[in-house]
C-alpha positions in Angstrom: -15.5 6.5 6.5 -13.5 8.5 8.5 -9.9 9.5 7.8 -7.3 7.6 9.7 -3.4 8.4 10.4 -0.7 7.8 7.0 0.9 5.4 9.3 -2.0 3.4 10.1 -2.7 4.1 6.7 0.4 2.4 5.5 -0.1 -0.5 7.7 -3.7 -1.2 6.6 -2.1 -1.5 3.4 0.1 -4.1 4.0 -2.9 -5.9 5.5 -4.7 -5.5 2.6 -1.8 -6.8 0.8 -1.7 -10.0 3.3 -5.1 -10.8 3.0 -5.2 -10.2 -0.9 -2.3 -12.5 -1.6 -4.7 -15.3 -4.2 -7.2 -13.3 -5.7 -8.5 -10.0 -5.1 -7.7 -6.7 -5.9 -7.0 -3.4 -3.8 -7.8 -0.6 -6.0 -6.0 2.8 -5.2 -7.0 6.5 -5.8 -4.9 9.6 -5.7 -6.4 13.1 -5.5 -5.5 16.6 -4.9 -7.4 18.3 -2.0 -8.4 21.8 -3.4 -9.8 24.1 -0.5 -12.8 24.9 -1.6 -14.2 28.9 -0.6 -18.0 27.9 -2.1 -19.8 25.2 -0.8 -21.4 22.9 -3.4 -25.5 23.6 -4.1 -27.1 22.7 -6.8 -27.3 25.7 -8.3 -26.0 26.4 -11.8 -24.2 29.7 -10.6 -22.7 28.1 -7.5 -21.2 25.6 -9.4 -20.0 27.2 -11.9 -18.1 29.6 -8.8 -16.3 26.0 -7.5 -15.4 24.9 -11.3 -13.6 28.6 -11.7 -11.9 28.7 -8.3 -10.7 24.7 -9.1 -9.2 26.3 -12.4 -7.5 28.9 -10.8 -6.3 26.9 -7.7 -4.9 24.2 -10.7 -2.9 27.6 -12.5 -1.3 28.3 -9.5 2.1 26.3 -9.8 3.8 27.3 -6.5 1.4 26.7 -4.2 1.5 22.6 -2.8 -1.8 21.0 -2.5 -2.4 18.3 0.1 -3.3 14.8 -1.1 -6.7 12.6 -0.6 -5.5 8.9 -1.3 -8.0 6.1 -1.1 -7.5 2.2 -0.4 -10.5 -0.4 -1.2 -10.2 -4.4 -0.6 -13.8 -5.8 -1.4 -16.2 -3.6 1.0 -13.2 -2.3 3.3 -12.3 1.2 2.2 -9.5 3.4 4.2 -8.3 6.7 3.6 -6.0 9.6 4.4 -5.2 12.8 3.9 -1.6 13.4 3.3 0.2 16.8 4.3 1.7 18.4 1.4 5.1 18.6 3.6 5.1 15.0 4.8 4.4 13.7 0.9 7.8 12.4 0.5 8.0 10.4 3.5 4.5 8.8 2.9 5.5 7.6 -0.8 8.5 6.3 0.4 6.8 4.2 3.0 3.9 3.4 0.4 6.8 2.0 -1.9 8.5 -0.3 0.4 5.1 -2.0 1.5 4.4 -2.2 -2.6 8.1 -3.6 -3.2 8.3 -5.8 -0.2 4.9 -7.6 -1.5 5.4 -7.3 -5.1 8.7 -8.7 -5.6 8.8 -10.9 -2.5 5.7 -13.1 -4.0 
């Protein structure tokens, strides 16, 4: 699965959202991108070197994080990776494709 553009993005969602209109669900997941310095092994000591650079990462308030969001219909699955300056303008294009098909129903 390959990330795709936050406009396409945003347009596969209100084709989810067309083709879901009876019975099925699109299930949504929003997560912060951390930028990871160690690589993940399966290594006790390498792990625990991600988990402490994740904590610190998280403690640093002023610092903007870009955002991983993920889209499933059935076995479809879609996702992006939203810019941590363009955040705004991709939630406010997420919300009118959510309002137009939740309230227009």
């Amino acid at each position: 699965m390959a990330n795709i553009d936050n406009d396409d993005f945003v347009f596969k969602i209100d084709n989810f959202f067309s083709e879901s209109k009876e019975k099925n669900t699109i299930n949504f997941s929003f997560k912060r991108v951390y930028q990871e310095s160690n690589k993940f092994k399966k290594s006790k000591k390498a792990r625990n070197l991600r988990e402490i650079d994740c904590k610190n990462q998280e403690s640093d308030t002023t610092k903007q994080y870009n955002v991983l969001v993920r889209a499933k219909l059935r076995r479809k699955r879609i996702r992006t990776i939203v810019d941590s300056k363009n955040i705004r303008n991709f939630h406010s294009n997420l919300m009118k494709i959510f309002t137009l098909h939740f309230i227009t129903q």
